[in-house]
N, C-alpha and C positions, 0 to 999 in steps of 0.2 A: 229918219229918226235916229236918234243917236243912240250908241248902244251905250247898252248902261256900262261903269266901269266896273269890272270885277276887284272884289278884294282880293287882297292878298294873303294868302294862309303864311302865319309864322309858324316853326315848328317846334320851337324852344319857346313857350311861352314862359310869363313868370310863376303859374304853377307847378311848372315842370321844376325850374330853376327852384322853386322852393325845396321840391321832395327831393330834388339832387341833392341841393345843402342840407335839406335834411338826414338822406341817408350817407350824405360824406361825415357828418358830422358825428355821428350814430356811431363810424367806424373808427372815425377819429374815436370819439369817446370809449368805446371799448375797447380800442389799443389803448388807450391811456388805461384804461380799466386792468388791464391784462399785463400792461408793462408794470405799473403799480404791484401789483401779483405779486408776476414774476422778481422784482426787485426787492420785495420784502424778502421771499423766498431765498433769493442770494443775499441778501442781510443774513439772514438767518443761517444759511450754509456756509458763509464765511465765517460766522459767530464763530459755530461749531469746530469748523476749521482751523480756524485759528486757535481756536482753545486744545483743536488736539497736539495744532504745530506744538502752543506753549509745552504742555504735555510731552512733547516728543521729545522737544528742546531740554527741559526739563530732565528728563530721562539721559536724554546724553551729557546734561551735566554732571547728573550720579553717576553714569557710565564712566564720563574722562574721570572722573575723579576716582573710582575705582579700580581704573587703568592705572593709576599714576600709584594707588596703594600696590594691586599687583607688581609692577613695575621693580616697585620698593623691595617688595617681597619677595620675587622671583632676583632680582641683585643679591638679597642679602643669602638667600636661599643656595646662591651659587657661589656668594662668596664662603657660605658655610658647607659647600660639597666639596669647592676647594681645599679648603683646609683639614677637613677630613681626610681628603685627599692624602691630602701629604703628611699626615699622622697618622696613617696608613702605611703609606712609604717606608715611612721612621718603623710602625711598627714591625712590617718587614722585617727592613733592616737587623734591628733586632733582635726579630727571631732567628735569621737565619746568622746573627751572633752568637746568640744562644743554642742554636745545634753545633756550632763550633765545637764551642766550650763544651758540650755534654759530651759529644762527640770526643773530645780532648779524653772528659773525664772519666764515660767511660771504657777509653782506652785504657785507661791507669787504675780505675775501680775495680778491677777483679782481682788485680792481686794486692792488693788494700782488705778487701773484703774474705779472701784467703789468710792474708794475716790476723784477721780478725777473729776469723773460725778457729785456726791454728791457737791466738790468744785462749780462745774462751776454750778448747779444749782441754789447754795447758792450765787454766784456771781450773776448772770442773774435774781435774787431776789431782791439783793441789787440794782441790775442799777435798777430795775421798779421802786424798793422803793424811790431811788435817783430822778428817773423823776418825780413820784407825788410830789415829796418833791419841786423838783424845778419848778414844774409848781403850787405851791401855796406859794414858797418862796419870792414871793416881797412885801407880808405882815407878821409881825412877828405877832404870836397868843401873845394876853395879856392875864393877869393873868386873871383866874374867867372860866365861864364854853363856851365861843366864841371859836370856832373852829378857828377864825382868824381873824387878824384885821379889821376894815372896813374900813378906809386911811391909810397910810403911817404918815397923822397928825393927827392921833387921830380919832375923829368921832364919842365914842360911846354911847350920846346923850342920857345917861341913865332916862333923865327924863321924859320921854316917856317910861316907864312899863305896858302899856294894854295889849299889845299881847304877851301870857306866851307861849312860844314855846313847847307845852306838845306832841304833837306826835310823833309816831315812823315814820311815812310815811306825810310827809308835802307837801300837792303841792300848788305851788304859782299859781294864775290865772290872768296872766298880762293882763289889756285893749290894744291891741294897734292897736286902732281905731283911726282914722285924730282929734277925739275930744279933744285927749291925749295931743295934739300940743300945746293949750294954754285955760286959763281958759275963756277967751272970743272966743264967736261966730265968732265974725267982725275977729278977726285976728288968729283964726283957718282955716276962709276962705283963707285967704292971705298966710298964711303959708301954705295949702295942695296944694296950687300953685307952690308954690318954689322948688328946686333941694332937690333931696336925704339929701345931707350934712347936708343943714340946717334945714333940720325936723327933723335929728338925734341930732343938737344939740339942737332943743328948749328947754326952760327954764323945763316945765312942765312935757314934755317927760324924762330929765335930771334927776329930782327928781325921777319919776317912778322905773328910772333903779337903783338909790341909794338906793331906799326905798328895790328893789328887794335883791341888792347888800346887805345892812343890812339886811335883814330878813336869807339869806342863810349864814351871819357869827354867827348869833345866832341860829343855828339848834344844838340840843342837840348832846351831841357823842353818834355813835351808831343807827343816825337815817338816813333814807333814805329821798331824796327830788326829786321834778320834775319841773319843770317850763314850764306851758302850757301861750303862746301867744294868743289871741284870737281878731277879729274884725267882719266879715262874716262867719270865718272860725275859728278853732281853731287848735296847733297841737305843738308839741314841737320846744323850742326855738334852741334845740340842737340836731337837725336834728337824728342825730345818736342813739338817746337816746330814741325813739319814743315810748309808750307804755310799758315802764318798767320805775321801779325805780333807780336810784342812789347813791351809797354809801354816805353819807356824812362825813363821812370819808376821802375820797379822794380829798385830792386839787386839782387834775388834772383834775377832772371832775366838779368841782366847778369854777375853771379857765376858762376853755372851755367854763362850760354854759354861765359867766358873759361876755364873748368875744362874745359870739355867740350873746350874747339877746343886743350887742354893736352895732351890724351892721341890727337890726330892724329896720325899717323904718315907722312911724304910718301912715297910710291909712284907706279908707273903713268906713263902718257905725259899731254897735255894735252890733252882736247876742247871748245875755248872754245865751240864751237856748242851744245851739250848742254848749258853754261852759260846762252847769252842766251838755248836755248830755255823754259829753266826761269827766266828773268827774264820772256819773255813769259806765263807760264803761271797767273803770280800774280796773285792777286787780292785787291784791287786792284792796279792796276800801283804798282809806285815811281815817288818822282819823284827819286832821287837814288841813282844806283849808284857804288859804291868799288869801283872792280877791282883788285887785288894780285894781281902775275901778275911773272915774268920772263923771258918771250918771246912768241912767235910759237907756235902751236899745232903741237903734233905726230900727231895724231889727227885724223879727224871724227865724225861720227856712231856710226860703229862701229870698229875695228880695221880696218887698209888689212892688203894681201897681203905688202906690201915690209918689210922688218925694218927699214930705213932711209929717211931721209924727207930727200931737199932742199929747198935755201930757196926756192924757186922753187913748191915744192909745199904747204910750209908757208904761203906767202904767200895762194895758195888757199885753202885753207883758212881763213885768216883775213878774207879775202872774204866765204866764203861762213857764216861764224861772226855777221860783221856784219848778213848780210843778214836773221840770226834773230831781232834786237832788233826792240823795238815803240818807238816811233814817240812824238817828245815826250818821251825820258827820257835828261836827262845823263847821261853816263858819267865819272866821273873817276877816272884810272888814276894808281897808285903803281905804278910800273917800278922793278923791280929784276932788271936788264938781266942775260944771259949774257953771259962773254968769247966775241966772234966772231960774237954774232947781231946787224950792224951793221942790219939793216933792220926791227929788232923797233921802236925808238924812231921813225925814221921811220912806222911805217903807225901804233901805239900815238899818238902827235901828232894826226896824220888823223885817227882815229876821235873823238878829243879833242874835234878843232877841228868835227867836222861835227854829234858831239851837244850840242855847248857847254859840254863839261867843260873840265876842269885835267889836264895832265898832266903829276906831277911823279918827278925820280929822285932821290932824297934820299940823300943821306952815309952809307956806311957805319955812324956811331956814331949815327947817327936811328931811331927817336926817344929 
């Protein structure tokens, strides 16, 4: 018996081959699925990319382009350091021209500025000399040895030669006592009544101050002067001048005094002791005293108890006025007598003849 043939087993059927292509296909496909993906994906990253390149690109075109303005700037920046530079240089330069020259100038400025000082002293000399000049220039000096005129019309009354003006230190001893007012009692009374003005103008007072006024234009040159006031008190006419001497030299101080002894007013009784003791007091002593007075004292030292004073007491008084002069210094008296004080000229003589003065009683219309 014949044996049956066996089949054959294939092992790759076409089922198999189906789910093969099937599942190749499968993968195919979702490679395809997944490369799709991915390629959109890099679409998309290159987008971006590239938009940042642009971007980037972009940036370094404003960059070179602000390089190139830099560039610009940093050129002209250094051509302008430059040139500062060298106007610096220059300034230098210069300067150190310029201490040269100062250098130069001042080596030479000091005695430039010496002469300068020197100038302005010699100036500021001249103007004092120009003020004394103008404060004695509204008398012209006349010829002969008068430091200056005594009016403007003349005045200088030469016939009158007693009082020889020989000292170096002359002090005048003005009265300017209420008696100075007038040569009578009755209207001496009457007048120390009256206002200021008119005591300054009376008649008698007026001559005093001329007689004063001449005596200071005949002061020799060279010599010094003082003008003491006196009635209870005594003390200079020119306040400022008090206890020293004055050039007589100077018009300006000679101007002054005669202004000063303008605005005196005669007052008060007479204490000639309180006079010669303020002759004793100075220093240096004088050697030449002018007394203008017209009488006998009616005072001494201080104020007496008695409202009234006789000649017998007055005469004391004038005694003991004397006894307070110092020693070696002439006295020469201009009297201008009261009516009725008949022993005022008698002891006024005496005193004259014992210190080797002058004593003169001049005219009415003198000087």
């Amino acid at each position: 018996m014949a044996r049956p043939r066996r089949r054959s087993v294939e092992i790759f059927s076409l089922s198999f081959l189906d789910c093969i292509c099937c599942g190749f296909g499968a993968v195919i496909l979702f490679y395809t699925i997944i490369s799709a993906q991915s390629s959109i994906t890099r679409t998309r990253n290159n987008d971006d990319l590239t938009a940042q390149v642009n971007k980037l690109e972009e940036e370094v075109l404003i960059g070179t382009r602000n390089l190139v303005v830099l560039r610009n700037t940093l050129e002209k920046t250094t051509s302008e350091t430059a040139s500062a530079a060298s106007r610096a240089t220059n300034l230098l330069t210069e300067l150190k021209v310029q201490r040269l020259e100062m250098s130069a100038y001042d080596a030479t400025s000091l005695a430039r500025r010496e002469r300068i000082e020197k100038l302005k002293a010699d100036i500021q000399s001249l103007e004092e000399g120009t003020r004394r000049l103008e404060g004695g220039s509204t008398d012209t000096g006349p010829a002969g040895q008068d430091l200056k005129a005594f009016r403007n019309t003349g005045g200088d009354r030469r016939y009158i030669t007693g009082i020889k003006m020989r000292g170096k230190r002359v002090l005048i001893l003005l009265d300017r006592s209420a008696s100075m007012l007038h040569q009578d009692l009755v209207n001496v009374i009457l007048l120390r009544n009256s206002d200021d003005a008119k005591k300054r103008a009376a008649s008698k007072w007026r001559r005093a101050i001329d007689t004063t006024n001449w005596i200071v234009t005949q002061l020799p040159a060279g010599a010094q002067f003082q003008i003491y006031g006196f009635n209870t008190k005594t003390e200079s006419v020119l306040a400022s001048s008090g206890g020293r001497w004055m050039d007589a030299n100077d018009p300006l101080l000679r101007s002054r005094s005669i202004e000063a002894l303008n605005a005196v007013v005669p007052q008060d009784g007479t204490s000639l002791i309180n006079a010669f003791a303020a002759v004793k007091a100075m220093t240096p002593l004088p050697d030449q005293v002018i007394l203008i007075t017209d009488g006998l004292p009616t005072q001494g030292k201080s104020a007496g108890l008695r409202k009234y004073i006789d000649a017998g007491a007055r005469a004391r008084l004038f005694d003991d006025a004397v006894g307070e002069l110092p020693d070696k210094v002439p006295v020469d008296i201009v009297l201008m007598p009261m009516r009725g004080d008949l022993p005022a000229a008698h002891r006024f003589w005496q005193l004259a003849r014992f210190t080797k003065g002058i004593l003169l009683m001049p005219s009415k219309d003198w000087p």
